[in-house]
N, C-alpha and C positions, 0 to 999 in steps of 0.2 A: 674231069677228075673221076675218077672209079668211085662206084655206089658201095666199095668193100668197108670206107671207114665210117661211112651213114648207116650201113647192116651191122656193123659191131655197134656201133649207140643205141641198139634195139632190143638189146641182148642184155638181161642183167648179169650174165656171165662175164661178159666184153666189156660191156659201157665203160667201168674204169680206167680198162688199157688205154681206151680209146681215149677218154677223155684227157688221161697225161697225155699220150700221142699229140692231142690238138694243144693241151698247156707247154707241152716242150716248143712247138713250132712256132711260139710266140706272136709277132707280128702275123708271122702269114696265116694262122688260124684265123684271122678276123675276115677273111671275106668266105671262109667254111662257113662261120658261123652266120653269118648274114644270109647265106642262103640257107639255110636251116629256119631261123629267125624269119625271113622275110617269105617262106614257101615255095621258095625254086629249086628246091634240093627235094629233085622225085624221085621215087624208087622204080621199077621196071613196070609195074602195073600204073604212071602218072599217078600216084596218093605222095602228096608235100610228105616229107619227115618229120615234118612239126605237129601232123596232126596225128603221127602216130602215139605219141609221147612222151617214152624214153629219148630220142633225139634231142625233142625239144630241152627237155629237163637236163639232159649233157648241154646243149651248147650253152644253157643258163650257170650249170656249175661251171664249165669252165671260164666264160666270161668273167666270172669274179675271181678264178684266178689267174686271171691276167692283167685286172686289175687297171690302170691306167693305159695298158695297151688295148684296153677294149672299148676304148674313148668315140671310136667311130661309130659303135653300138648303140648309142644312147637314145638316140629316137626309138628303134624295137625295139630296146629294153623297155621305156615308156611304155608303148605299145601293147606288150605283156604284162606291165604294172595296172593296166587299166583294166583288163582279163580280170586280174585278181591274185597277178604270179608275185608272192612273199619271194621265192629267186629272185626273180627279176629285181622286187627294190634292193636284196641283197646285194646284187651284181651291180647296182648303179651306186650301191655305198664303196664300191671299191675306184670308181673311175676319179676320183681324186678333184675334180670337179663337173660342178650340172648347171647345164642351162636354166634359165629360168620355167620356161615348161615344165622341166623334170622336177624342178624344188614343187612347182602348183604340184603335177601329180601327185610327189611324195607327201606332201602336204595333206591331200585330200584322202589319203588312205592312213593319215594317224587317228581318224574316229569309228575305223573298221572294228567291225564284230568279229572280224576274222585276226586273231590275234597276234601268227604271225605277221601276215599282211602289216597290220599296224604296227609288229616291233621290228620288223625288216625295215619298214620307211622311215621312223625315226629314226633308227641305229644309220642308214645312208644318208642321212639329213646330217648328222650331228658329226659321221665319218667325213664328209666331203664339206664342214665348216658353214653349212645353211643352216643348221637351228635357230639361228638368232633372224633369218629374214622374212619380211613383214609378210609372207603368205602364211609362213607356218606361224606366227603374231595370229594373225588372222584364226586361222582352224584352231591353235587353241582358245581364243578369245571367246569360239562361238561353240569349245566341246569340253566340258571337262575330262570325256575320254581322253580325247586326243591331248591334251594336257599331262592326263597321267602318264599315258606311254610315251611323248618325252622326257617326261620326268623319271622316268623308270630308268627308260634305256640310258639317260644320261647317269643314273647312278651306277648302274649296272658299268656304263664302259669305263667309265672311272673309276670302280672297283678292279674291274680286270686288267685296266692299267696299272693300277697302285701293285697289282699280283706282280705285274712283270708277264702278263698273258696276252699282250696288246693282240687282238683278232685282226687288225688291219693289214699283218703281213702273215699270208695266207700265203704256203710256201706247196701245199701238197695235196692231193684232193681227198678230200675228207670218206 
């Protein structure tokens, strides 16, 4: 594949086009993204695109809106969840279901200091029907952080549903 549509996700001029570009191609963007994600996607001087960082932050947005098609992702999405990437849990709140891995990880970042981080992983806990499983029991047993930012975001998304604003169907990139 041509390095033209990895040089536009570098570009805050570009990055958007680019990134519908890769949400319009649906399925077949998932193996773009994996190499991007997983650092085999080089530029002409061998530097991954992930470590540049626009890249990476597109293949994350658009992952979440792809949504259940980006089901194959879920280990690097982890993978970036453990970095510290609040994307990343976003993007794994969209895949409509998570391995048990992914619920520990998400688990483990609802008593972050970093507040995204912590309201990105409950909001994907709570989106992909794990808030009630015994790890996230667990973190908040042992945080009353993590306690409250499920509690938040559970109110929170139950207010934006009661709106008619339900954020789960993520149609356009923001």
């Amino acid at each position: 594949m041509s390095n033209t549509l990895f040089e536009r996700l570098l570009s805050n001029a570009t990055m958007v086009d680019a990134e519908r570009e890769l949400v319009a191609k649906g399925a077949a963007a998932v193996p773009i993204l994996i190499s991007i994600l997983d650092g085999t996607a080089r530029n002409r001087f061998g530097v991954a695109y992930r470590d540049l960082g626009l890249p990476l932050r597109g293949a994350l947005e658009v992952a979440s809106h792809l949504g259940l098609l980006a089901k194959p992702l879920e280990k690097l999405l982890v993978q970036e969840l453990s970095r510290g990437s609040y994307p990343a849990a976003r993007a794994l709140g969209y895949l409509g279901s998570l391995e048990t891995s992914s619920v520990i990880a998400l688990a483990g970042c609802l008593d972050s200091r970093d507040n995204n981080l912590a309201a990105e992983s409950a909001a994907a806990l709570i989106r992909c029907g794990q808030a009630d499983q015994v790890e996230v029991a667990r973190a908040t047993a042992q945080s009353a952080l993590a306690t409250k930012n499920i509690l938040m975001m559970q109110r929170h998304l139950k207010r934006q549903f009661s709106e008619g604003n339900n954020s789960s169907q993520k149609t356009d990139i923001e």
